[in-house]
C-alpha positions as a Markdown table, in Angstrom:
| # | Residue | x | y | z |
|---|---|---|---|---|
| 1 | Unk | -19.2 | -28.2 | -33.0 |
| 2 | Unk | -18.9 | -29.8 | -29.5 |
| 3 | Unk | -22.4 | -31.7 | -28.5 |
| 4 | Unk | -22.6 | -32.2 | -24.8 |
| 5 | Unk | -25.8 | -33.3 | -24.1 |
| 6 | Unk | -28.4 | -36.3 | -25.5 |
| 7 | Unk | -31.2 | -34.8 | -27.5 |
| 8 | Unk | -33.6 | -35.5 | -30.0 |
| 9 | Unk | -36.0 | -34.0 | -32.5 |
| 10 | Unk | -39.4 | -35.1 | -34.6 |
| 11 | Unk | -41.8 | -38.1 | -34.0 |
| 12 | Unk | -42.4 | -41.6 | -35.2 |
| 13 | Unk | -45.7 | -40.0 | -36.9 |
| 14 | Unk | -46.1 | -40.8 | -40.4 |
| 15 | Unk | -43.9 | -38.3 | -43.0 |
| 16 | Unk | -41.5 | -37.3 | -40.3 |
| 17 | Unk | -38.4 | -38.7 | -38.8 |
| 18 | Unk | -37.6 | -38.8 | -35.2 |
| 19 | Unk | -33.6 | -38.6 | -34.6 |
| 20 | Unk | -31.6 | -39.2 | -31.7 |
| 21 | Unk | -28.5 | -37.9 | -31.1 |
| 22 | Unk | -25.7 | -38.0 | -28.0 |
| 23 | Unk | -21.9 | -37.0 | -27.8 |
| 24 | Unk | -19.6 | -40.2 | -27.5 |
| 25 | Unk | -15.6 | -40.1 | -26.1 |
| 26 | Unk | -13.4 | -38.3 | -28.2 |
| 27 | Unk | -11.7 | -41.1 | -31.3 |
| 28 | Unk | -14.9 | -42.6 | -31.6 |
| 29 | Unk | -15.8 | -41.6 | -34.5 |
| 30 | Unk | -19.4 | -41.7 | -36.2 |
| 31 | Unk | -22.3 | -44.4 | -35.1 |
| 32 | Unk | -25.4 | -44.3 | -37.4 |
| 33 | Unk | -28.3 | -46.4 | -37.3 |
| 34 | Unk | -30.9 | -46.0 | -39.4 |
| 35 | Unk | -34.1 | -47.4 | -39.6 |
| 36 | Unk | -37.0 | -46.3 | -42.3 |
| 37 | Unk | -39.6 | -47.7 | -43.8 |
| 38 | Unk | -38.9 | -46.4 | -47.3 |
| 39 | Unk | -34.9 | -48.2 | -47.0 |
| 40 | Unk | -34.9 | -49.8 | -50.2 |
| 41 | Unk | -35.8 | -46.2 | -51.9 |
| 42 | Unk | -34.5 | -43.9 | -49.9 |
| 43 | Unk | -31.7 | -45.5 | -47.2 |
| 44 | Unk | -28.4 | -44.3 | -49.3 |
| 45 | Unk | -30.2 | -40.7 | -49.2 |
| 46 | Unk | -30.7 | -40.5 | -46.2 |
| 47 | Unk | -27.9 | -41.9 | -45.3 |
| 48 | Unk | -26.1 | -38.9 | -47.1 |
| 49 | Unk | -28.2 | -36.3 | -45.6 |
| 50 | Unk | -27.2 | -37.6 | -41.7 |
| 51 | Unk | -23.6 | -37.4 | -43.4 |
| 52 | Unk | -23.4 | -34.3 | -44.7 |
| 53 | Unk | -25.3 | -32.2 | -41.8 |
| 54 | Unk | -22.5 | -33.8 | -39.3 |
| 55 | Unk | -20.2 | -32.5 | -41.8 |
| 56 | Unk | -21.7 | -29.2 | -41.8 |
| 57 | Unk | -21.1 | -28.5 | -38.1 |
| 58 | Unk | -17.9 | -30.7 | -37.7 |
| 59 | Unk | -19.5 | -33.5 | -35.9 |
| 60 | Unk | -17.3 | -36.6 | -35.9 |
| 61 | Unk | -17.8 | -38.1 | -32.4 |
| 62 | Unk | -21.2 | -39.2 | -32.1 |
| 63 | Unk | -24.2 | -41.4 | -31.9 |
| 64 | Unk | -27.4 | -40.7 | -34.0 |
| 65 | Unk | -30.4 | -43.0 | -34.5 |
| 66 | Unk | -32.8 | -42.2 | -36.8 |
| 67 | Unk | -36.0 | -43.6 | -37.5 |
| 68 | Unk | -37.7 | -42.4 | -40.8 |
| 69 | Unk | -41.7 | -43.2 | -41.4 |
| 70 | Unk | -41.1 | -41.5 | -44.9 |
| 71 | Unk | -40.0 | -37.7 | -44.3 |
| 72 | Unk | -39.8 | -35.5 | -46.4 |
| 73 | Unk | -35.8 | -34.5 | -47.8 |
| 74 | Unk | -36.9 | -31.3 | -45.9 |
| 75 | Unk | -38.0 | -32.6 | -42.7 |
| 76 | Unk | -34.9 | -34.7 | -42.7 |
| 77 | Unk | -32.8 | -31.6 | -42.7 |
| 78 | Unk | -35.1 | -29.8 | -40.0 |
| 79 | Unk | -34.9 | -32.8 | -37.4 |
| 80 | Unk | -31.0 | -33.3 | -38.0 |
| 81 | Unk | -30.4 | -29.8 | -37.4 |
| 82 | Unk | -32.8 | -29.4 | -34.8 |
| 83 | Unk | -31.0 | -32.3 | -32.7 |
| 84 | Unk | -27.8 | -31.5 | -33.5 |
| 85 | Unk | -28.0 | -27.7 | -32.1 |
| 86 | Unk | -29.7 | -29.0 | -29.4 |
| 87 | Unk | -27.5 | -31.3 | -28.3 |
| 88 | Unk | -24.5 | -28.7 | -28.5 |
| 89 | Unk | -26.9 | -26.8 | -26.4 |
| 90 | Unk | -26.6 | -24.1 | -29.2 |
| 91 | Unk | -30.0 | -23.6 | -30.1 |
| 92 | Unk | -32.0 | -20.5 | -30.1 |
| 93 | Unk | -35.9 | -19.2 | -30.0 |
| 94 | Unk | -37.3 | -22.2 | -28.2 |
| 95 | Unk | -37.7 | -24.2 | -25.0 |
């Protein structure tokens, strides 16, 4: 999946995540920061989440931030996705 635009999807409430995502050149491969306040726990998890939802939809050039507050493995998966369709301005059903 091509991503042409910046997006972004959840909040910096507590129990969510927000994520940030924007296309970068082509070769550039993947740029993830991550920032939670469960790391120690949780950071190689979630760190396998971001991976395997850009592997999902073929996602290799990119830039994602994400800042965690202690989501949910769920919500995780609902903000990536979120983003990502966004930002390959593939997303359905809402503004």
């Amino acid at each position: 999946m091509k991503l042409v635009k910046k997006s972004q999807a959840g909040s910096f409430e507590s129990s969510d995540i927000l994520v940030l995502i924007e296309p970068t050149e082509q070769q550039q491969g993947r740029v993830v920061e991550l920032q939670s306040s469960v790391m120690l726990q949780y950071g190689d998890s979630i760190r396998k989440i971001i991976a395997e939802m850009l592997d999902k939809y073929e996602i290799q050039d990119v830039h994602l931030i994400a800042n965690d507050k202690g989501a949910l493995e769920a919500t995780i998966y609902a903000r990536l996705e979120t983003a990502i369709l966004r930002a390959a301005d593939a997303q359905q059903g809402t503004l």
